[in-house]
C-alpha positions in Angstrom: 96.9 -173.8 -6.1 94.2 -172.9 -3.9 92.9 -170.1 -6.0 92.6 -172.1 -8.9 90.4 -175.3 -7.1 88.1 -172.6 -5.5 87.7 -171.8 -9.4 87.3 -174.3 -10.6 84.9 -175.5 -7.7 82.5 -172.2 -8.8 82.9 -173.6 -12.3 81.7 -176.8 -11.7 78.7 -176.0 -9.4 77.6 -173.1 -11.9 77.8 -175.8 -14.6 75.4 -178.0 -12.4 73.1 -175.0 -11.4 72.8 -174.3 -15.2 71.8 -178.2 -15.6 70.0 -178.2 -12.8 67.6 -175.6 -14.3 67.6 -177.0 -17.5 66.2 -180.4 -16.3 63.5 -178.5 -14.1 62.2 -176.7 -17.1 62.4 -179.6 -19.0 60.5 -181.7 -16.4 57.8 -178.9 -16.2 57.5 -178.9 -19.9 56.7 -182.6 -20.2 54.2 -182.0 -17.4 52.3 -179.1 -19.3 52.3 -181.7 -22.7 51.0 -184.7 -21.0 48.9 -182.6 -19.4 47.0 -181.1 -22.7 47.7 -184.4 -24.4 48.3 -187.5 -22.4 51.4 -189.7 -22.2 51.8 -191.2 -25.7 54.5 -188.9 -27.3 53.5 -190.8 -30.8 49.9 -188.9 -30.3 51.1 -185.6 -28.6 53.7 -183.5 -30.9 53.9 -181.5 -27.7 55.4 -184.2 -25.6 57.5 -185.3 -28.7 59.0 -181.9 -28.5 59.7 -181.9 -24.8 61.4 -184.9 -25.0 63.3 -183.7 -28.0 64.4 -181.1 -25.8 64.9 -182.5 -22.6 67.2 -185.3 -24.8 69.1 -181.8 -26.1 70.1 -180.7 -22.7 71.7 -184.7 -21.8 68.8 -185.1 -19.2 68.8 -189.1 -18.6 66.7 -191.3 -20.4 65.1 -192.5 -16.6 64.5 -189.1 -15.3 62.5 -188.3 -18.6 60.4 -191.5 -18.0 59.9 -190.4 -14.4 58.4 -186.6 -15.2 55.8 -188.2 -17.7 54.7 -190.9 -15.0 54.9 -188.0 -12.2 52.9 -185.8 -14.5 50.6 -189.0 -14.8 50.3 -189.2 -10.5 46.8 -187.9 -8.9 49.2 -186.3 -6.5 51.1 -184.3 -9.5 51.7 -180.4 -9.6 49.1 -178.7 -11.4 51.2 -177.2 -14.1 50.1 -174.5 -16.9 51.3 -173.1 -19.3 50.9 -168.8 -18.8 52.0 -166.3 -20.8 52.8 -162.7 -19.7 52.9 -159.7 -21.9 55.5 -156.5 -21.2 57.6 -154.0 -22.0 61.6 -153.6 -21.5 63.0 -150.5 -20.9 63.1 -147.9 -24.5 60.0 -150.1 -25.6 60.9 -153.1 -26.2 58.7 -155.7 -26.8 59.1 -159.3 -23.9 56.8 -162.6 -24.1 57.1 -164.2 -20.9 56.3 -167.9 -21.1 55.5 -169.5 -17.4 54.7 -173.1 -16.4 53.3 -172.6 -12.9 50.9 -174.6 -10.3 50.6 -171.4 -8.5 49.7 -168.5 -10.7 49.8 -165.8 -8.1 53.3 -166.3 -7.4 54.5 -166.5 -10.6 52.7 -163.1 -11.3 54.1 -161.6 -8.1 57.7 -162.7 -9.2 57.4 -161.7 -13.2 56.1 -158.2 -11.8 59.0 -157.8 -9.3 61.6 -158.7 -12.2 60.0 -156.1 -14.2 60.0 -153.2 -11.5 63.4 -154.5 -11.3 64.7 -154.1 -14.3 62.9 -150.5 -14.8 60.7 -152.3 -17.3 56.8 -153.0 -17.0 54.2 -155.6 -17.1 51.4 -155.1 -19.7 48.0 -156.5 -19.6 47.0 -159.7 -22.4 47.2 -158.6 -26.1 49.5 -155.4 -25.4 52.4 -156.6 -27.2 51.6 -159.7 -28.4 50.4 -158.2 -31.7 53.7 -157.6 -32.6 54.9 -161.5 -32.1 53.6 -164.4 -34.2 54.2 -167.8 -32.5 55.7 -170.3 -34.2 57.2 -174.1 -34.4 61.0 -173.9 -34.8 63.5 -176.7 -35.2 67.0 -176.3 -35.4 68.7 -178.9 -37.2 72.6 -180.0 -37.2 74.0 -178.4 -40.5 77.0 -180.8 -40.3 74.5 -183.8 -39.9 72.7 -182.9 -42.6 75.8 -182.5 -44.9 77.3 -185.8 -44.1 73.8 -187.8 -44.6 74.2 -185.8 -47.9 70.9 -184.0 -47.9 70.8 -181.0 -50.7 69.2 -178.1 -48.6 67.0 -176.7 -51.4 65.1 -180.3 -52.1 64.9 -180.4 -48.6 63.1 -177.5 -48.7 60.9 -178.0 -51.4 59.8 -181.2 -49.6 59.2 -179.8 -46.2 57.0 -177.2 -47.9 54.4 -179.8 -48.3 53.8 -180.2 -44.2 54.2 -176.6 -42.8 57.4 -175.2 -43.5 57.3 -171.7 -44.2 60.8 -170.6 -43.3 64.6 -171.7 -43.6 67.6 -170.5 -43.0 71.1 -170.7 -41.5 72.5 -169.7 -38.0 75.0 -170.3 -35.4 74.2 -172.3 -31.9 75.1 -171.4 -28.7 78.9 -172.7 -29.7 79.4 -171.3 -32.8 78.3 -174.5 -34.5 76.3 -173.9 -38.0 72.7 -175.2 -37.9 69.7 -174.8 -40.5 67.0 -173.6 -38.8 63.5 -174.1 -39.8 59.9 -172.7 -38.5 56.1 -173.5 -39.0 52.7 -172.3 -38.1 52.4 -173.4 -34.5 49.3 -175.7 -36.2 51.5 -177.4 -38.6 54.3 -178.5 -35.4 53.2 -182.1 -35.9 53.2 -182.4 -39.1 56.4 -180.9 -40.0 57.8 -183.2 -36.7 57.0 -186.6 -38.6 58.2 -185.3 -42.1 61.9 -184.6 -40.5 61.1 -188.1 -38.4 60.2 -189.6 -42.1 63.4 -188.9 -43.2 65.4 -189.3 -40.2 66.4 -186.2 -39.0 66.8 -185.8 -35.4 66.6 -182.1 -34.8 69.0 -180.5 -32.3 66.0 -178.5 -30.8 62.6 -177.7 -31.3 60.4 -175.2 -29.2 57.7 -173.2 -29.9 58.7 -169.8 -30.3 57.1 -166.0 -30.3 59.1 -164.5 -33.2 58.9 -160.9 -33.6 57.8 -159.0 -36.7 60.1 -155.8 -36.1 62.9 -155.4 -34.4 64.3 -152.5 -32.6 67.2 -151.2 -33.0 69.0 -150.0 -29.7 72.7 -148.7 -28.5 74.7 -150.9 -27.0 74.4 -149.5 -23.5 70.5 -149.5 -23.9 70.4 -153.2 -24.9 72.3 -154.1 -22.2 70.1 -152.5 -20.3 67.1 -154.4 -21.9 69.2 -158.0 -21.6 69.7 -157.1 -17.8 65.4 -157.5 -17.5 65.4 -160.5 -20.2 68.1 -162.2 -17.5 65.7 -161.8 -14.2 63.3 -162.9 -16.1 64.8 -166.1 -17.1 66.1 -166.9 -13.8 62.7 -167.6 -12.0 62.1 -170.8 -11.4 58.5 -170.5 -13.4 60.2 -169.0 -16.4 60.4 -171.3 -19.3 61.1 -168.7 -22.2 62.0 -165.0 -22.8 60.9 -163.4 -25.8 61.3 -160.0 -27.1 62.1 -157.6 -29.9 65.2 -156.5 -29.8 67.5 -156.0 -32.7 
């Protein structure tokens, strides 16, 4: 009986560390959009989509309210958004996206993860050519079925603000969603065309999706995923992004 509370114990404080660090990106995401665009999420797509998010991951409505008024403080953190360019072990592309308000430790750190995980950290543009960034939103395929939406008009419409592709795919528990991806310029408009017709997307982010993908072993790509998961569990680390197949 013991046994099984200590595990469930573990289970339940890894579930909080996970939401813990879910809410801290979010949080630092919200600061990076009001930041660049100021507090009114009706004039910022960027804070519209950190919202979106930080509403995805069940972070209360009060503690979103709280980030955009601490990001609003004159005593608030700095934050930026950074971007670090590398390479995974057998040459595999990785997009590092950082919100920081201290640069040279986040550098320090995404260099160490990289030594780490027998990988290395290129300079800006050395990889990046290989990525084009994006505006993706992944939409609830259920959802969309019930309000009875036919995918293909859907499409056709959505054309018309941004959309340049759509497709199908599974989220993190099986669940079928359509997902859907812009130009990084065309993010708001495409936002308030799925707003127009009420859609409430599951997700949206802006992504770096690769152009190629390589094609690795199974005991090289776990050795790749080992340097993807150091990566994504610094505290600066918003996003990994990278190439493999």
């Amino acid at each position: 009986m013991g046994r099984i509370f200590e595990t469930r114990k573990a289970t339940m404080f890894a579930r909080w560390d996970r939401m813990a660090k879910a809410f801290t990106r979010c949080g630092r995401e919200i600061a990076v959009a009001v930041r660049q665009g100021g507090d009114n999420a009706d004039t910022n797509p960027a804070l519209r989509r950190a919202i979106q998010n930080a509403r995805a991951v069940n972070m209360p409505k009060d503690k979103i309210e709280t980030a955009i008024k601490r990001a609003l403080g004159k005593d608030a953190a700095d934050y930026q958004e950074l971007i670090y360019e590398g390479y995974a072990p057998h040459g595999v592309a990785v997009m590092v996206v950082a919100a920081t308000d201290n640069p040279t430790r986040t550098i320090a750190n995404v260099r160490v993860c990289f030594n780490k995980g027998h990988g290395s950290l290129g300079t800006p543009g050395s990889v990046s050519f290989s990525f084009t960034r994006m505006g993706v939103f992944r939409l609830d395929a259920e959802a969309l079925k019930k309000a009875g939406l036919d995918l293909e008009e859907l499409e056709l419409e959505l054309i018309d603000h941004g959309l340049e592709e759509m497709g199908e795919a599974s989220g993190e528990k099986g669940e079928p969603q359509v997902v859907i991806r812009c130009p990084l310029a065309d993010f708001g408009r495409l936002q308030e065309a799925l707003e127009a017709r009420k859609i409430v997307p599951v997700s949206t982010a802006s992504e770096f999706i690769a152009q190629n993908l390589v094609q690795l072993s199974e005991e090289q790509a776990t050795e790749v995923l080992k340097l993807v998961d150091l990566l994504e569990q610094d505290d600066d680390v918003q996003h990994v992004f990278h190439n493999l197949g």
